[in-house]
N, C-alpha and C positions, 0 to 999 in steps of 0.2 A: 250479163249485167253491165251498162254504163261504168266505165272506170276513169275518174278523176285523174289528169296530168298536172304533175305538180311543179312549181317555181323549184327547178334543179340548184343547188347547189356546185356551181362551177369551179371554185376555187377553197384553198381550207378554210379560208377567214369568211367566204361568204356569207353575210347573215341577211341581207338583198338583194335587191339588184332591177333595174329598166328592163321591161320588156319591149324594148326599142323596135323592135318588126316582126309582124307574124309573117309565113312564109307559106302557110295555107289558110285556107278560107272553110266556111263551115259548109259542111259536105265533100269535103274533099278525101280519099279516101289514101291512107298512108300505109308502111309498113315500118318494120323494125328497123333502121338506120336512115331513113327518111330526116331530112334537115326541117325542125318542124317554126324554130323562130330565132330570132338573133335576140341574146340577151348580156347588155352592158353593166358590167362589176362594175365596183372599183375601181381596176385599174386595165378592163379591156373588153371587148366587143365578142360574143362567142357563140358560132353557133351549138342549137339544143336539138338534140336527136331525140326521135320517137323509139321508146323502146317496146312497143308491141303495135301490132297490126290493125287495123279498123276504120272507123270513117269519123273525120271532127264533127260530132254532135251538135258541140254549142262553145262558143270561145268566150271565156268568164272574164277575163283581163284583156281591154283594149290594148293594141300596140300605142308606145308612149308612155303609158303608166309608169311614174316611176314609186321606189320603194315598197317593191313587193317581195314582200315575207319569204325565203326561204320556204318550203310545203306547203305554198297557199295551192289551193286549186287554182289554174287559170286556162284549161279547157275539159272539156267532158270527147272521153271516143268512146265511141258505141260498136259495138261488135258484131258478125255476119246477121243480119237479120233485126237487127233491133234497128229503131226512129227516135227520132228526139224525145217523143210521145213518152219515150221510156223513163228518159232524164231525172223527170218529175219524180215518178213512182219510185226509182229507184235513191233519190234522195230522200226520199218521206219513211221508205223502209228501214235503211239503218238506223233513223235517227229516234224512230219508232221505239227500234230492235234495242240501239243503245239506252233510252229511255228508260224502258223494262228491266234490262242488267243491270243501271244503274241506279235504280231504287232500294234494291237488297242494300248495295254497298255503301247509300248514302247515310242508311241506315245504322249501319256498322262503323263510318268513318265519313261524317259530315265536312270534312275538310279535303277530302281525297282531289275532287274537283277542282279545287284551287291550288293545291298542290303538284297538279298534271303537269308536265314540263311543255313549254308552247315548240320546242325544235322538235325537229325527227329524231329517232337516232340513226347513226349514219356506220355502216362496218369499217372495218380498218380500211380497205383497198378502195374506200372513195364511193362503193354505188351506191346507191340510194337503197333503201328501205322501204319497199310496200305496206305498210299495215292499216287495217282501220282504227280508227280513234281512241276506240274502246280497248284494243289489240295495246296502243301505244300506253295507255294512261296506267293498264294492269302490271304491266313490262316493268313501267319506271318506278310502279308502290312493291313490285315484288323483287327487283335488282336484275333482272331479266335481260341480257343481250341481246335486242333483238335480232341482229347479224349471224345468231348461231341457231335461230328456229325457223322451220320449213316451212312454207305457207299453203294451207289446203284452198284455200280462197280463191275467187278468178283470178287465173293470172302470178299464180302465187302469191297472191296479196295473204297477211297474216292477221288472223280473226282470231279472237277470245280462244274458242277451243283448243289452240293451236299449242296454248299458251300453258296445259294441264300437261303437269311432270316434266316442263321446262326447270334447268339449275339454274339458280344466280351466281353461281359462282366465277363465272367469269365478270359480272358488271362491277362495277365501279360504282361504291355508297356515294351516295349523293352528297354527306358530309365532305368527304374527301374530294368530289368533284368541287365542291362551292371555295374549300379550303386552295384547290391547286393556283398556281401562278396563273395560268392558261385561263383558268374562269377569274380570277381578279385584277388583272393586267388590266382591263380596259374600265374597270370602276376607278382604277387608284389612275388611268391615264385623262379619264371623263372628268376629273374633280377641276370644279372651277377654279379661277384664279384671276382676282383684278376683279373688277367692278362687271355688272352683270351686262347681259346683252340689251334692258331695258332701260338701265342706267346710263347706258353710253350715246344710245340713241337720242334721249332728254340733253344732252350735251349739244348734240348737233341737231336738235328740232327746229334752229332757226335757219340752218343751211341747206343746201340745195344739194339733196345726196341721193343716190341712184344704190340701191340694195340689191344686192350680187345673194341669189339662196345657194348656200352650199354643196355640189353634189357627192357624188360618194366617193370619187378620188380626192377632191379636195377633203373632206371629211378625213378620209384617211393618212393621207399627206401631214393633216395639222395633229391629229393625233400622238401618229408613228414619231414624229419630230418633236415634240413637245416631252411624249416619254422618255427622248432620246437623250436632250438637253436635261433632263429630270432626274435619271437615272442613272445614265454611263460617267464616269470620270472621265472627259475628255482631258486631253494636253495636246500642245501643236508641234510641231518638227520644223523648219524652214528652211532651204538651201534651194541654193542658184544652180542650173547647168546653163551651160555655154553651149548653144544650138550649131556654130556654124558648120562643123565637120559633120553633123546628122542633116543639115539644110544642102551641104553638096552633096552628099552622098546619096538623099531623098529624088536631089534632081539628075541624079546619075540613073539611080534603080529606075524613076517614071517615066525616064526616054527608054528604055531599053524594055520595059513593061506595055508600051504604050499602043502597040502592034493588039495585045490581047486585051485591050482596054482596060488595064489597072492602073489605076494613079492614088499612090501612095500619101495619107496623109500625115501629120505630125503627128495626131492622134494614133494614127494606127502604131507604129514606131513607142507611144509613152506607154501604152496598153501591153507591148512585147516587153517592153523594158522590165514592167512591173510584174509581170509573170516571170520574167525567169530570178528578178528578183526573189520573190517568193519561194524560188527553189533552193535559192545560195543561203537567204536565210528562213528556216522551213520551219520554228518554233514562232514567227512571225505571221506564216502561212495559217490562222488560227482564228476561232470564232466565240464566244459567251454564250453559252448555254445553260444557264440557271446557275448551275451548283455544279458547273464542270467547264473544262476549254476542250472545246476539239479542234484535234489539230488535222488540216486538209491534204494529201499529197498530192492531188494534182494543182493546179493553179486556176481557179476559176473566177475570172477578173469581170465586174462588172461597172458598167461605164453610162453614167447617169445620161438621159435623153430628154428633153426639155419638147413638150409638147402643149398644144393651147389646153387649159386648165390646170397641169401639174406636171410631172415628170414620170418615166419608167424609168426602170436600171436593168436592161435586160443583160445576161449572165453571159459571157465568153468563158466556156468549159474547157478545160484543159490546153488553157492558150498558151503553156511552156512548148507545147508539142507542135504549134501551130506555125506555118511561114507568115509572114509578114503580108504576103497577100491574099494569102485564105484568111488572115483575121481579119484587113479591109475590105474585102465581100461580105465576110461573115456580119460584120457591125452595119456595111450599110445595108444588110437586108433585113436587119433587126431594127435598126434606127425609122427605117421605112413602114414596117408591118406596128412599128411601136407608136408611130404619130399616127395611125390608122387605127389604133387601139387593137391592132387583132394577133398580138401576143398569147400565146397559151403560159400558163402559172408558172411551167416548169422552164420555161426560157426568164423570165423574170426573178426568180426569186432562188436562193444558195447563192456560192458564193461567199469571198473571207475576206475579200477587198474591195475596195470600189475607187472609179476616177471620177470625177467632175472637172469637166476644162471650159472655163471661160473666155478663153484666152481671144478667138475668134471673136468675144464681143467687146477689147478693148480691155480687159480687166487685167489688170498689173498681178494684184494678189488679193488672196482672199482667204477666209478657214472655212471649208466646210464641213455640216454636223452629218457625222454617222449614221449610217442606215442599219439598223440591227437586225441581224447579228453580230454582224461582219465585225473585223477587228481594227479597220483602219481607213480611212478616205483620205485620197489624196486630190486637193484643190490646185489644178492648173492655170497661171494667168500666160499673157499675152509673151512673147517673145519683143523684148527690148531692146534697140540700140543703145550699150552701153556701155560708158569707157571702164577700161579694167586694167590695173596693174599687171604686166606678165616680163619676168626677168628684166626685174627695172623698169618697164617701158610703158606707158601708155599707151592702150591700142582699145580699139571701139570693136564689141563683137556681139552675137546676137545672145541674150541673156533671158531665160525664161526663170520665172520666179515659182517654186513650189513651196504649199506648204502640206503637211502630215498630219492629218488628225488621229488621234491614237486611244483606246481602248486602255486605259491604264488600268485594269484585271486582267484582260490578254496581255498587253506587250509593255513592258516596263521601257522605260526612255531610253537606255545604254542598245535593246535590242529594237526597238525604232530607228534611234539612229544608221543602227547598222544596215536597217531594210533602205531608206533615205539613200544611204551613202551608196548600194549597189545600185541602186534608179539612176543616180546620177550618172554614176561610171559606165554604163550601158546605154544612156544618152549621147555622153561625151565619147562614144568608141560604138558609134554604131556599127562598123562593120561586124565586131564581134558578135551580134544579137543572129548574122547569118548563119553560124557556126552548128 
């Protein structure tokens, strides 16, 4: 029987996404890890593998299409011996089939239909869930897991019968899903605020204005930030290091580096800094998790990447451990695959701190707002000429300006400053960060 491929869920948040390119043509015949189309999240470009064997029947969603549904069908494979011819018949059959089952039940519970949950369910470990319709709708009235039932259907797909002398007792009431943070985050983050988007337009009806539609990193972007500023108690931290003994020192290590092609940049140097801060003070090292702090031991510093449309922050894991030039190959090959969008979730996303530096585009200082979970962003501006009092004396040296954005549920001010105060000193005394 014809078995529908469904719009993958690539990432945990995904609830759409672009199918930006198909990668076969219909009649083409695949198998199981076959690359079958590129499909753009969020916040990155991925391909989608075919997980069973057969020949593309019919492709239901043009490539381009954007904002397509998580388990929408968007091609049909057909299997050893079957034709398109089948397609037909075989979507008229279930729907048929489901018609019939669903008459008893309408019977019994006229609202069940509307009821049906429009997602999949999806098991813990990420894979997807085969069922048919009818398979999913009885699941979700009966508290049914579907990730713990076997499927006798083609393919292991899970059909009605499947479904006799399944427990609920591992599902999750729907009260308690509707009630959790995780299902009302994004109602209490969606609520309007300020005048509407038809009201603003009647403002500027008489100007000459070009409308930008939103895509789904931008979407997400405005969001994430908006609940950020909404919900976290930010406070800021501020202090100066003095660059120039980490500026000779930079151009000590890059002539001597220079033979293996690394060149060392400032960034790379504020990123080590921060990480082994996080080790000296390790109750700092820490993240907001609903109704708990967890605290991190390795150091996993992420370092915000300015791309056309919005930004990634892909993650530098356990960057206490790292040299100073594994962590500048490490970032330029992230910074690179990141403005290409072809980051996977798990390089993106963890993480208990974050950098943002401006600094390369003139900017003195700046505050910027937290990425959550994380407990703290640290906004880098420009390295200054600037005079500075030292043993009496006026003398002019290179002065970068930081400031500390801070989680005040994670990290109370006295332990902020402390994380600050080791950044700096590990700026100011780079050779130590070699140690």
């Amino acid at each position: 029987m014809p078995t529908e491929i469904l719009m993958p869920a690539l990432s945990p948040t995904m609830e759409e996404g672009t199918l930006a390119k198909w990668l076969v043509k219909e009649g083409d015949e695949v198998k199981s890890g076959d690359i079958l189309a590129e499909i753009e999240t969020d916040k990155a470009t991925m391909e989608f593998e075919a997980v069973d064997e057969g020949k593309i029947g019919k492709i239901l969603v043009q490539e381009g299409t954007a904002g397509v549904k998580v388990n929408t069908a968007i091609a049909v494979l057909l299997e050893d011996g079957e034709s398109a011819d089948d397609i037909g018949a075989a979507k008229a059959a279930p729907k048929a089939q489901a018609k019939a089952e669903d008459a008893p039940e309408a019977d019994a519970k006229p609202d069940a239909k509307a009821d049906a949950p429009k997602a999949a369910p999806k098991p813990a470990d990420g894979n997807r869930v085969f069922a048919s319709p009818l398979a999913r709708r009885l699941a979700a009235e009966k508290g049914i897991d579907l990730a713990d039932v076997t499927g006798s259907g083609p393919h292991g797909r899970i059909v009605k019968a499947d479904l006799d002398g399944a427990k609920p007792a591992a599902a999750k009431p729907a009260a308690a899903a509707a009630e959790s943070p995780k299902a009302s985050a994004p109602a209490a983050a969606a609520a309007p605020v300020g005048p509407s988007a038809d009201a603003i337009r009647k403002i500027y009806a008489d100007r000459e204005t070009t409308e930008v539609a939103l895509d789904g990193m931008r979407r997400t972007i405005a969001a994430r930030l908006s609940e950020a500023k909404q919900t976290i108690p930010h406070f800021y931290l501020r202090r100066s290091a003095k660059l120039d003994a980490l500026m000779e020192f930079r151009a000590t290590l890059n002539k001597q580096l220079e033979q293996r092609g690394v060149k060392l940049s400032v960034n790379d140097f504020i990123i080590k800094a921060c990480a082994l801060a996080l080790q000296e003070v390790p109750d700092a090292n820490a993240v907001w998790a609903g109704d708990r702090i967890l605290k991190l031991k390795p150091s996993d510093v992420a370092v915000a990447v300015a791309i056309e449309g919005g930004l990634f922050t892909p993650v530098l894991k356990d960057a206490q451990q790292k040299t100073l030039s594994a962590l500048s190959a490490e970032m330029k090959d992230l910074a690179t695959r990141a403005k290409s969008k072809k980051l996977a979730p798990h390089e993106y996303q963890g993480g208990s701190f974050a950098i943002s530096n401006l600094g390369m585009f003139g900017i003195e200082n700046f505050d910027a707002v937290i990425n959550p979970p994380h407990g703290a962003i640290l906004a880098v501006g420009a390295g200054i000429q600037t005079p500075v009092v030292e043993k009496g004396e006026v003398v002019v040296r290179n002065v970068m300006s930081m400031t500390l954005s801070v989680d005040h549920r994670v990290i109370d001010g006295a332990l902020g400053a402390q994380l600050l105060e080791k950044i700096v000193a590990h700026l100011e005394n780079p050779m130590g960060m070699l140690a």
